[in-house]
Steps between C-alpha positions, in 0.01 A plus 500: 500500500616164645353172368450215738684194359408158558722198546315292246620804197879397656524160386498374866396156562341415822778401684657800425250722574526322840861572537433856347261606779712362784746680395292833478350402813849471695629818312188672593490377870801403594375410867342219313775307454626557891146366607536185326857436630404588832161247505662242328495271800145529560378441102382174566193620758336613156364172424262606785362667242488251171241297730557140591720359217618168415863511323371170312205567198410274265549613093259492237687099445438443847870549617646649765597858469581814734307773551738813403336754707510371800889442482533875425550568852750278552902523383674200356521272781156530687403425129705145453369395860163532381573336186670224649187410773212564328187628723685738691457785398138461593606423831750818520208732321232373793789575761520831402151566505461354832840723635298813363183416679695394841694786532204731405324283793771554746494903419172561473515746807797636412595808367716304261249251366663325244465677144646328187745787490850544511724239692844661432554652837671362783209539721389251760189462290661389188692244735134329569373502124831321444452244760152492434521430134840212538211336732256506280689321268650216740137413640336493155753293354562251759070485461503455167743212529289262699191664309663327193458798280922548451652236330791483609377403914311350622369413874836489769456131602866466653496435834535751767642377790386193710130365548373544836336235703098552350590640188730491162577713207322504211230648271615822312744744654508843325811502343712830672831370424430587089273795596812649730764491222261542162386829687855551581663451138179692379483815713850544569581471138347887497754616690792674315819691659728466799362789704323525843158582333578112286602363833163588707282357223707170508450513894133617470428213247660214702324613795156430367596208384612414845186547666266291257817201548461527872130542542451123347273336745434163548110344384364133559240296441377234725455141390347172674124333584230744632716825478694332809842713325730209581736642216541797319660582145712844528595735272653847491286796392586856401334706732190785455646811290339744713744331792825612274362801470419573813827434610666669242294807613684452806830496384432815297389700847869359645649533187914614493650782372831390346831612307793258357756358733867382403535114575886563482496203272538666116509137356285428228141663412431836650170396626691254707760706612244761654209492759201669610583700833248687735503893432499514910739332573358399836280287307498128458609446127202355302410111471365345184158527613541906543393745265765799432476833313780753470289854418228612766123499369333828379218580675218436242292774615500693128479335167874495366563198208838560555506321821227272432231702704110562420468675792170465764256745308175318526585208687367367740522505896433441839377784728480314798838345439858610703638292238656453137186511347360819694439837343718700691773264337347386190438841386800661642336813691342588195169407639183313407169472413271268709222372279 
């Protein structure tokens, strides 16, 4: 008869036994391994789940110390930019949950409505959660800054161009310029490989950062005897999330479909020696505001968690609607049951 042996009667120590049951695991489940090659890029969206964290904690001495768990997510350099600006990983951990409950706001009527599945297709969906997400992280960030809660910003009190006649800069500007490139040292740093799927994410990233940079809006606030206004003190302002998002929503319905062009120029990296091209090649190629995917979209009718589908069973929907949300769409001509 076989006896069950535990790792404690093999001399294991802890860390071993760690070692010892990844390497059953991967043995046993070999797919395991691919999984966590292929999501690599996305690892980082699971501090959406640690809650809102704070990469600086106080010891039982009172000094400063990191919280390990929360940098689990993250590989080696996502780790030493938190390290070296201490309250943002707060900031990144808040922008994720606010990507997760954006997108699921923007597909709520959707077939697709924004599970916390799998991202490792080349779907046009998984082109929005990466926008989404690189947004996030830019508009939390640069609102952190002039919220004082990062300590390595502050407020963006340069200048921005001439005063006008009735008003002049000042008061505090929400600092985009270190939201734009934290978010982009931060997110991109995900990204590994020289392939088409690495070069969509890069594209998908920047353009979400592109849309919080140029939605910065102008606010003022009027000065002078009586509320007579006869000067106002400007500053620039990130604008309302929901905006990004609802114009990210629009880029995802004219989203690109896209394959790797030859710049003829083999010089140097490989990412710069090769472009995104339309698949129709009628089509205008893609700015940096765009969104582009490379696979088409399943149709997320059944559940399948290979392609990151729950399927419509029990959702939801609109009887009276011709649209998206409507039964005869929502449910796929499966039918429905009015209630």
């Amino acid at each position: 008869p076989c006896r069950v042996l535990y790792l404690s009667e093999m001399g294991m120590s802890s860390a071993k036994m760690k070692h010892f049951l990844l390497l059953a695991l991967l043995l046993l489940c070999p797919q395991a391994a691919v999984t966590a090659k292929k999501n690599r890029g996305s690892r980082w969206w699971g501090l959406a789940h640690l809650g809102h964290s704070n990469n600086l904690i106080l010891n039982s001495r009172g000094n400063p110390v990191y919280a390990d768990q929360s940098l689990q997510p993250l590989n080696r350099k996502q780790r030493r930019l938190v390290r070296e600006n201490p309250g943002t990983l707060g900031s990144v951990t808040k922008g994720a949950h606010m990507a997760i409950a954006e997108c699921k706001y923007q597909f709520r009527n959707r077939r697709w409505n924004c599970p916390t599945t799998d991202y490792s297709h080349g779907c046009r969906e998984t082109s929005f959660i990466y926008a989404i997400t690189s947004a996030a992280v830019t508009h939390q960030i640069a609102r952190s800054c002039s919220e004082g809660t990062i300590e390595s910003c502050t407020c963006d009190y340069r200048k921005r161009g001439p005063s006008g006649r009735d008003w002049e800069w000042g008061g505090c500007s929400d600092n985009i310029e270190f939201g734009y490139k934290f978010a982009q040292d931060f997110v991109d740093a995900a990204e590994k490989g020289r392939d088409l799927k690495y070069m969509i994410n890069l594209h998908n990233n920047e353009a979400g950062r592109v849309h919080v940079s140029s939605e910065m809006r102008q606010e003022c606030k009027c000065h002078g005897m009586s509320g007579s206004c006869t000067v106002k003190t400007c500053w620039m302002r990130l604008p309302l999330f929901r905006s990004v998002g609802d114009i990210l929503k629009d880029r995802f319905d004219g989203a690109s479909r896209v394959l790797v062009g030859n710049r003829g120029n083999n010089r140097g990296s490989r990412s710069k020696a090769f472009e995104l091209e339309p698949y129709n090649p009628d089509h205008k190629p893609p700015t940096n505001k765009d969104l582009v995917y490379f696979e088409n979209s399943p149709d997320f009718c059944e559940y399948n968690p290979l392609v990151g589908s729950l399927g419509t069973t029990g959702r939801t929907c609109n009887d009276t609607s011709i649209g998206v949300d409507g039964c005869d769409l929502m449910c796929c001509g499966r039918g429905y049951k009015s209630e």
